[in-house]
C-alpha positions as CSV (number, residue, x, y, z in Angstrom):
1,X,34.5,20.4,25.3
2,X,32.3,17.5,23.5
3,X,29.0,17.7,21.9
4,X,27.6,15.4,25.3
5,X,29.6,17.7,28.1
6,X,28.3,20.9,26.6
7,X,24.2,20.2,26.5
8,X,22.3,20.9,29.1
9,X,20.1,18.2,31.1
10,X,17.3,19.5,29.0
11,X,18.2,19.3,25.7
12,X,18.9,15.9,26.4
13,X,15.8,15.2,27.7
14,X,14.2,17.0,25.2
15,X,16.2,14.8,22.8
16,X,15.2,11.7,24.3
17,X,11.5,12.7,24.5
18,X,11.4,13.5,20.2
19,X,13.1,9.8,19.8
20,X,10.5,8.6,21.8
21,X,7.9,10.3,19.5
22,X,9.5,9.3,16.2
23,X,9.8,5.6,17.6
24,X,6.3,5.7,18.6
25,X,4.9,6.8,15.5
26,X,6.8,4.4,13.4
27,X,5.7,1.5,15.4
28,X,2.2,3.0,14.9
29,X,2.8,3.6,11.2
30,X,3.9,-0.4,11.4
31,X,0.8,-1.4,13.4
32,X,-1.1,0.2,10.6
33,X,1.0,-1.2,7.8
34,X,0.4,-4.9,9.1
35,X,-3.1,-4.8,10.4
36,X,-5.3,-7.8,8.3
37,X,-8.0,-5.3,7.1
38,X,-5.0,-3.0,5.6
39,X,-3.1,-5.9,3.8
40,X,-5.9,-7.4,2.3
41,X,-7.4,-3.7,1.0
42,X,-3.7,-3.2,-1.0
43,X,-4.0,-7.2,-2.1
44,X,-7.1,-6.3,-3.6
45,X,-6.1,-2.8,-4.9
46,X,-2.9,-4.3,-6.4
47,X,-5.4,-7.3,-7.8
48,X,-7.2,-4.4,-9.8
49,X,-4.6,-2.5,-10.8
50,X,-3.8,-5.8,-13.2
51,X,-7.4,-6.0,-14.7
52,X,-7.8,-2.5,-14.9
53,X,-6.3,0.6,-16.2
54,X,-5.7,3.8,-14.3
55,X,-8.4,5.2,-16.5
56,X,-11.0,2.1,-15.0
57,X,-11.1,0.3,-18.4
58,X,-10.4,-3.4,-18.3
59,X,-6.8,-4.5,-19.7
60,X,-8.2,-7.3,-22.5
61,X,-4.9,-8.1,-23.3
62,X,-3.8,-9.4,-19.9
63,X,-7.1,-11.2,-19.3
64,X,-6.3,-12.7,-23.3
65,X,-3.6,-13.6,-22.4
66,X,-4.5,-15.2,-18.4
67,X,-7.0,-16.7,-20.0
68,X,-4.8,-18.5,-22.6
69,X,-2.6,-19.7,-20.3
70,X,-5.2,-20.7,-18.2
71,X,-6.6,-23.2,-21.7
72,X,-2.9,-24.2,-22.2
73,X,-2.3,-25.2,-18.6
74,X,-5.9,-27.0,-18.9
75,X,-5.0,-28.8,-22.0
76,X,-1.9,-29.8,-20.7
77,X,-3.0,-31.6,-18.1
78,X,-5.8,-33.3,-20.3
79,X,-3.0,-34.8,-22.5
80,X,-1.4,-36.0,-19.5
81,X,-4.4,-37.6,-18.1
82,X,-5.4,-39.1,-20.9
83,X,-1.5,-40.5,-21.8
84,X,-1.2,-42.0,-18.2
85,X,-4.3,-43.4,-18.5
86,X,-3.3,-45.2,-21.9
87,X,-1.0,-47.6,-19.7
């Protein structure tokens, strides 16, 4: 005899009723996952995480080293402006 021939009608329903469960809990867990309020909490969660420490103290070498980006991509496009606007 099989695994199928040798359960009962109600194991098998019981079966199918504990897929149902998990199935619904993970679309709820998914739900949950996707809703707007909860994506934007770990957007700004992860956005801290890069200024700050796990101890709360700010990281002054990231924010150095934004902000000098930040000057370079600035002066960058100053040269630029002021090259095309030689011609």
């Amino acid at each position: 005899m099989s695994d199928t021939q040798a359960r009962t009608a109600e194991q098998i329903e019981a079966d199918i009723a504990a897929t149902r469960a998990r199935l619904a809990s993970t679309v709820d867990e998914l739900v949950d996952r996707a809703h707007p309020k909860n994506v934007a909490k770990r957007q700004v969660e992860q956005a801290k995480a890069q200024v700050f420490d796990e101890r709360g103290q700010l990281r002054t070498q990231k924010l150095v080293a934004v902000g000098g980006a930040a000057v370079g991509v600035f002066a960058v496009l100053l040269l630029i402006r002021r090259l095309v606007g030689r011609r």
